[in-house]
C-alpha angles and dihedrals in degrees: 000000000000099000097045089061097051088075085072082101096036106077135104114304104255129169135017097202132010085200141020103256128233112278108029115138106171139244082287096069094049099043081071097071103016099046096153095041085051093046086056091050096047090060097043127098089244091065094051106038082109113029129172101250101264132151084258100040098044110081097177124100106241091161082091087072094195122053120179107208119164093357087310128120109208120196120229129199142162127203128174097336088312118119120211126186119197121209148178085191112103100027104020076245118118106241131168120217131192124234109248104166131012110220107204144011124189110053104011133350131213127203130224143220134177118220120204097273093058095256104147103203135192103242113216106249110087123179118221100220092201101051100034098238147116118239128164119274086234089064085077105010085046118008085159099050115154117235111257082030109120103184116193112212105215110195094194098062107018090038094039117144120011112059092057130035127236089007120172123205096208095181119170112213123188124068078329096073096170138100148227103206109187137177139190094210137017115232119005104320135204101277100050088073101037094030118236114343105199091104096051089048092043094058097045084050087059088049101252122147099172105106113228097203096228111056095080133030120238108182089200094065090055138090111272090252089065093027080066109038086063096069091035100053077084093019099067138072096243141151116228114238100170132359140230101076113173118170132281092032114103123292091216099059087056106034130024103204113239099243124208098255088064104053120104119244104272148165084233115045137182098216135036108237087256083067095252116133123275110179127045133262083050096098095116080065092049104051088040086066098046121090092233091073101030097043094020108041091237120169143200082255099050094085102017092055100171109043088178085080104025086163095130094198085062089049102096080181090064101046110123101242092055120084106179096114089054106040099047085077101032094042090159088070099041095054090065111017096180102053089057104043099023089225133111112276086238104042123087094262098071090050094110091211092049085063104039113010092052129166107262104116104109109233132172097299096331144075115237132187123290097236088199082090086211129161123262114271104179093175082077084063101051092052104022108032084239100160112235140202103248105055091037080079107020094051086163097061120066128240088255091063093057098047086051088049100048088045089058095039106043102011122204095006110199091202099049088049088056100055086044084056094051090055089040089060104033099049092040104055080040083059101038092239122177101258094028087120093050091048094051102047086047090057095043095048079045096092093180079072091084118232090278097062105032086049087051082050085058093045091058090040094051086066099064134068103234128132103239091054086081089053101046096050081051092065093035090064085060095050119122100237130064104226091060090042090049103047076049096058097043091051084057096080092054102066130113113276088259095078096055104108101043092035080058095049094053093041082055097057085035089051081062088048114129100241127065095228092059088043098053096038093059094038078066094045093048098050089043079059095057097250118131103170140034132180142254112342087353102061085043096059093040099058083046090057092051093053088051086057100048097043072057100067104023074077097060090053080134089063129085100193095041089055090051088063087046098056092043095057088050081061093052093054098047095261103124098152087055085052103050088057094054097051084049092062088041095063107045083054094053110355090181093046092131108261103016091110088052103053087041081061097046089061100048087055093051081058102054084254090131096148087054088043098052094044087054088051096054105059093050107125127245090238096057126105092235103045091103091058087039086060099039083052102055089045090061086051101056085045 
């Protein structure tokens, strides 16, 4: 049971704010003073990627009036500038919606409705704006999709976060079951990037000029660690632990990232098996593997200078051919292009970003650029279908060719060698291989690895039963980053019995730690652990971590799994009346989620309910993860 809890803070990233904070005014206020800056914005992607439904917002043909997509035909109409799309889909009913958002507007576009309840869904038929066609919306949100299955894509709860800004859930649960979902600004507005700007405006309306230097954010002005966490409080594949973010704090005590060693099998996966990237809006995780950012201070803006037209194709700076942003640093190689990358100084393959910034990351309907800025490694390639840059380009030669080419051209490469053991390690845990342990302590003592890649090495350790696992989480507590220190924390729950008392020494001292993400991670290991109180500072901070959980969940009351994990943390603490109403919640949402019964079951009991317990055991089905422990269970009973 311990380590099915541990997922708590492994699940889809989801939410940006519960509520709107103290101090937001809204693009409005600062179109007054900034009006160019604004104007940039307004015709920038991050400004549209939600739009209200209008004729110049809407890119899609819906003079075809019927589209067949999956088997489907979908109806299409126009009225008065109003856009409607008709649909069997959902209820096997003919219904027609109107079109209230578009989401998106460069490569694809999706198009909105609201239902009575205030569900706002994304209706199937989706318009590739470069190619000038319909396709269905599963073809992205479930290309694995079961047959029988009908998925509803909610936006605002799958989509919750990143495409408006200040946006509130307000769902009702309960009987209720709708919601009110409201927003300040459509796309990502001015002061998601600088943080609340009352007091800025405040202090120009009392005719001050002086700048304090604390009443508005400019990303630009620090470190490249915060510079960073701004854009990828929307740019990484994270799960959301507290909210409230607001630039320049501290990405950790708001997201924990989803590793590689978390992620399901799947035909569509995050990460390739070396831990890069693999689908887009990653590209914070990217960047924050790469050795421009961790030995060269780069940041998201170093080369995307001006984020108030992110737009790349209108960034004469970022266009393939030109090196400037590379060479000013590596001016060796840039004095003479051709003896570094034996390749014309015209051709492609002296385009820095063709060769190590490739496209291989995996978008909607299109291939973008890996941030991690990494070297070929085209023996990735030969065992672990990793794409690399060089047959990328050259798509006549084998991967073979280019290993034997590189060998001859840059001999021994350290840093090679580095991305093949990362896939060495990943896969191979993944696989269960013979030397996989070896493999991942050696990465993680390796410091020139970087934290991402060393904490994806724990994840994997804290799986197997080895002796040096105990120590190694030990150390890990003690790392200087938080994400190591907190993949550490949270492996920590998961070890033999053994362990428990000195597991429970360390967690103590890691439930103090500075950052959120290290805090809530040992308050799960802890109770996984089967400790529910602690003493002094430590029991403080401790109660202070389990609040944060469950303000956690309590977000996600339109979530059936999530409230799972929140009831079964309430089990864990000795709060089995809390956790029987939120099962409860959990199962009128999804009465057939796998292990719901079963923990149902495991709170009667804790009630002296044992009829209702055994009823609820028994009817869990053969196919579930828990049917064993249900088993076990009801034997006991009948003892």
């Amino acid at each position: 049971m311990s380590r099915a809890l541990a997922v708590l803070l492994l699940l889809a990233p989801v939410a940006t704010a519960q509520n709107n904070p103290d101090g937001v005014v809204g693009q409005s206020s600062c179109k007054t003073c900034h009006a160019d800056v604004h104007a940039k914005w307004d015709a920038s992607r991050h400004s549209k990627m939600v739009q209200p439904a209008t004729v110049k917002s809407v890119l899609g043909d819906f003079e075809l009036e019927t589209v067949r997509l999956r088997g489907k035909d979908y109806g299409l109409r126009t009225e008065g500038g109003v856009f409607y799309i008709s649909e069997a889909f959902f209820t096997g009913r003919r219904r027609e919606h109107q079109v209230r958002y578009t989401l998106g507007n460069r490569r694809i576009q999706h198009y909105l409705s609201t239902l009575e309840d205030g569900r706002i869904i994304v209706l199937p038929p989706t318009w590739d704006v470069l190619r000038k066609e319909w396709f269905h919306n599963l073809d992205i949100a479930a290309p694995d999709q079961q047959e029988g299955e009908i998925p509803v894509q909610l936006w605002n709860k799958n989509c919750f976060g990143c495409h408006v800004s200040e946006e509130v859930k307000n769902y009702g649960g309960g009987a209720e079951r709708r919601y009110d979902t409201e927003w300040l600004d459509f796309g990502t507005s001015c002061e998601r990037c600088h943080g609340p700007g009352r007091s800025h405006v405040e202090r120009y309306l009392n005719g001050s000029s002086a700048s304090t230097g604390n009443d508005i954010v400019v990303p630009t002005r620090l470190d490249h660690d915060r510079n960073s966490m701004v854009c990828a409080q929307c740019h990484s594949f994270r799960d959301v632990i507290a909210f409230g973010f607001t630039p320049g704090e501290d990405y950790y005590d708001y997201f924990m990232p989803l590793l590689e060693y978390s992620q399901e099998p799947s035909k569509d996966p995050t990460w390739w098996p070396d831990g890069k990237t693999r689908r887009f809006s990653t590209n914070a995780l990217g960047i924050w593997q790469s050795e421009c950012f961790l030995e060269g201070g780069v940041a998201c803006t170093t080369c995307h200078a001006d984020a108030h037209e992110p737009e790349i194709e209108t960034n004469l700076q970022l266009r393939p051919d030109k090196r400037v942003l590379c060479t000013r640093c590596h001016e060796e190689i840039g004095n003479d292009v051709s003896a570094h990358t034996f390749h014309d100084e015209s051709s492609t393959g002296s385009s820095c970003v063709d060769c190590h910034m490739p496209r291989s990351v995996v978008s909607i309907k299109a291939k973008i650029r890996d941030h991690s800025i990494s070297v070929p490694a085209p023996e990735n390639t030969v065992h672990y279908g990793i794409p690399n840059a060089c047959n990328l380009c050259h798509e006549d030669q084998t991967p073979e060719w280019a290993i034997e080419t590189l060998e001859k051209w840059y001999p021994g490469s350290r840093k090679r060698d580095k991305v093949q053991s990362r896939a060495m390690a990943f896969a191979g845990a993944r696989a269960g291989e013979p030397g996989a342990t070896e493999r991942l302590l050696a990465l993680f003592r390796d410091l020139d690895q970087g934290p991402i890649p060393r904490a994806n090495a724990l994840g994997y350790l804290g799986r197997l039963q080895d002796p040096r696992v105990f120590p190694t989480l030990a150390g890990a507590l003690e790392d200087e980053h938080p994400l190591v220190r907190g993949i550490a924390a949270l492996q920590m729950g998961g070890l033999p019995a053994a362990y428990k008392q000195p597991a429970t020494i360390l967690l103590s001292r890691a439930i103090v730690d500075e950052t959120r993400l290290v805090r809530m991670n040992a308050a799960i290991s802890l109770l996984n652990l089967g400790i529910t109180k602690l003493d002094g500072e430590a029991g403080e901070r401790f109660e202070e971590a389990k609040r944060d959980h469950v303000a956690r969940g309590a977000f996600h009351s339109d979530d059936a799994a999530q409230l799972m994990n929140l009831g079964r943390l309430h089990v864990l603490n000795g709060e089995p009346q809390r956790a029987e109403e939120v099962f409860e919640n959990s199962y009128a949402l999804d009465p057939e989620q796998p292990g719901i019964r079963f923990f149902m079951a495991v709170t009667r009991l804790s009630q002296d309910r044992k009829n209702e317990a055994r009823k609820l055991l028994e009817n869990v089905e053969e196919d579930d993860p828990f049917a064993q422990a249900a088993r076990a269970l009801l034997e006991r009973l009948r003892d």
